[in-house]
C-alpha positions as CSV (number, residue, x, y, z in Angstrom):
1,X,61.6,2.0,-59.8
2,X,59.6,2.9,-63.2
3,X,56.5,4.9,-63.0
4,X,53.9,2.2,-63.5
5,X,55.2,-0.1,-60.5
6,X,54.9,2.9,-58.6
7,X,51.9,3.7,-59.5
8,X,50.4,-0.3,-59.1
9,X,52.0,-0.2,-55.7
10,X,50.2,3.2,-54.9
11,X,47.0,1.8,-56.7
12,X,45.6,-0.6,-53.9
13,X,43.8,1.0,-50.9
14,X,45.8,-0.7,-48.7
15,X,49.5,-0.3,-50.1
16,X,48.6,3.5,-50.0
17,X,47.5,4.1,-46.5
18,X,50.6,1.6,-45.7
19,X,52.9,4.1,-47.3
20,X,51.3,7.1,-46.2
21,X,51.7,6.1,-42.4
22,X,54.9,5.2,-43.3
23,X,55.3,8.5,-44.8
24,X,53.6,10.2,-41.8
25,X,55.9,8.7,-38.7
26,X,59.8,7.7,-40.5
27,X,59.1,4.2,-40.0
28,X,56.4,1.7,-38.7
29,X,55.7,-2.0,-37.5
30,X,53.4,-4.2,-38.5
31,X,52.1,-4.3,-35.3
32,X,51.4,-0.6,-35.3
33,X,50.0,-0.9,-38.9
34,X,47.7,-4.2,-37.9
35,X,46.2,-1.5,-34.8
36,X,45.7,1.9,-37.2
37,X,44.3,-0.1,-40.5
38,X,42.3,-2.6,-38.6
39,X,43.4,-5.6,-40.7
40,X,44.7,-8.8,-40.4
41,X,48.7,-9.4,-40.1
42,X,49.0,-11.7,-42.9
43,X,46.9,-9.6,-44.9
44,X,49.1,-6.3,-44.1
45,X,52.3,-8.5,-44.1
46,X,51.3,-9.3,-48.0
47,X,51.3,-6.0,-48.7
48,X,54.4,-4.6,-47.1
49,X,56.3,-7.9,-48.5
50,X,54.7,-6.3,-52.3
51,X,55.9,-2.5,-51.5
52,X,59.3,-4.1,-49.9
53,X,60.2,-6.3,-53.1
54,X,59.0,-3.5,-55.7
55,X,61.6,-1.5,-54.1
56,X,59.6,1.4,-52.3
57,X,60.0,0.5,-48.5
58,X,62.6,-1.5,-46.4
59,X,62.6,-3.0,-43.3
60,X,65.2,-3.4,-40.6
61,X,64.8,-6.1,-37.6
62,X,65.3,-4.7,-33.9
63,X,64.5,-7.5,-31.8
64,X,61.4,-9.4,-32.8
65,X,59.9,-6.5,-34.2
66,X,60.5,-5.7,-38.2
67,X,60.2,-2.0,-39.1
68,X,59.2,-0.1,-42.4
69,X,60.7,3.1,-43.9
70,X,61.0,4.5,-47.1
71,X,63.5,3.6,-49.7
72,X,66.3,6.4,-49.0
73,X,67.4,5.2,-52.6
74,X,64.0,6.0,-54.2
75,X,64.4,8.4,-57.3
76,X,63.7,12.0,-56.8
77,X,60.7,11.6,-58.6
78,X,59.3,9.1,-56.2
79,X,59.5,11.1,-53.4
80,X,58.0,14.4,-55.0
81,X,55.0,12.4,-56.0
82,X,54.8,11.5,-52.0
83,X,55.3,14.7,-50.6
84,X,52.8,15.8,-53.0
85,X,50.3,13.7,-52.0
86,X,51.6,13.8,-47.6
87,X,51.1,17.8,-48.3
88,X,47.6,17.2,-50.1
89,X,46.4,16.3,-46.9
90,X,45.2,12.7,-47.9
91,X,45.0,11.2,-44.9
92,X,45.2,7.4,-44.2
93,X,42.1,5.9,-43.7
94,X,42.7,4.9,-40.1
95,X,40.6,3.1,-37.0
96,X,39.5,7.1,-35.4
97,X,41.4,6.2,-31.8
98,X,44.4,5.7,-33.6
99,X,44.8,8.9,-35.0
100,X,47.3,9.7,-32.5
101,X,50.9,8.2,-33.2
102,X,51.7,5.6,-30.6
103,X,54.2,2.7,-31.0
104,X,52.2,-0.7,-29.7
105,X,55.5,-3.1,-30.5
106,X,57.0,-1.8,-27.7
């Protein structure tokens, strides 16, 4: 992954409070990401198909249910700039009663 992808991918409101829940819990579902960002499926789907393609999450099906993590194979670089920002405290703007880490796929 170069820089500037990164940084595009980072860029959108969306894309970044996608990867920072991601970040946040190991790995999430749409379902859970539809419930704590308050948008639309296909709109959230969009954007996990752009951070999936561009090479900074993957997904794994379990059922019916697809799953998001991080790129293990992301350069060292990649994941410094996210720890950096996880340990910055820049939380995810997130509907307030889901705060709490629950699982809603289940």
């Amino acid at each position: 992954m170069d820089q500037i992808n990164f940084f595009k991918c980072l860029a959108d409101e969306t894309r970044f409070n996608i990867v920072m829940l991601v970040l946040g819990n190991n790995e999430q579902c749409v379902c859970d990401l539809t419930e704590k960002l308050e948008l639309s499926q296909p709109k959230i789907s969009r954007h996990l198909a752009l951070l999936r393609s561009s090479g900074l999450l993957q997904d794994r099906r379990q059922g019916q249910w697809v799953y998001y993590s991080l790129n293990p194979n992301l350069p060292t670089w990649c994941i410094n700039v996210l720890n950096t920002l996880k340990n910055a405290d820049l939380q995810p703007k997130v509907a307030p009663s889901f705060q709490q880490i629950n699982n809603y796929c289940e």
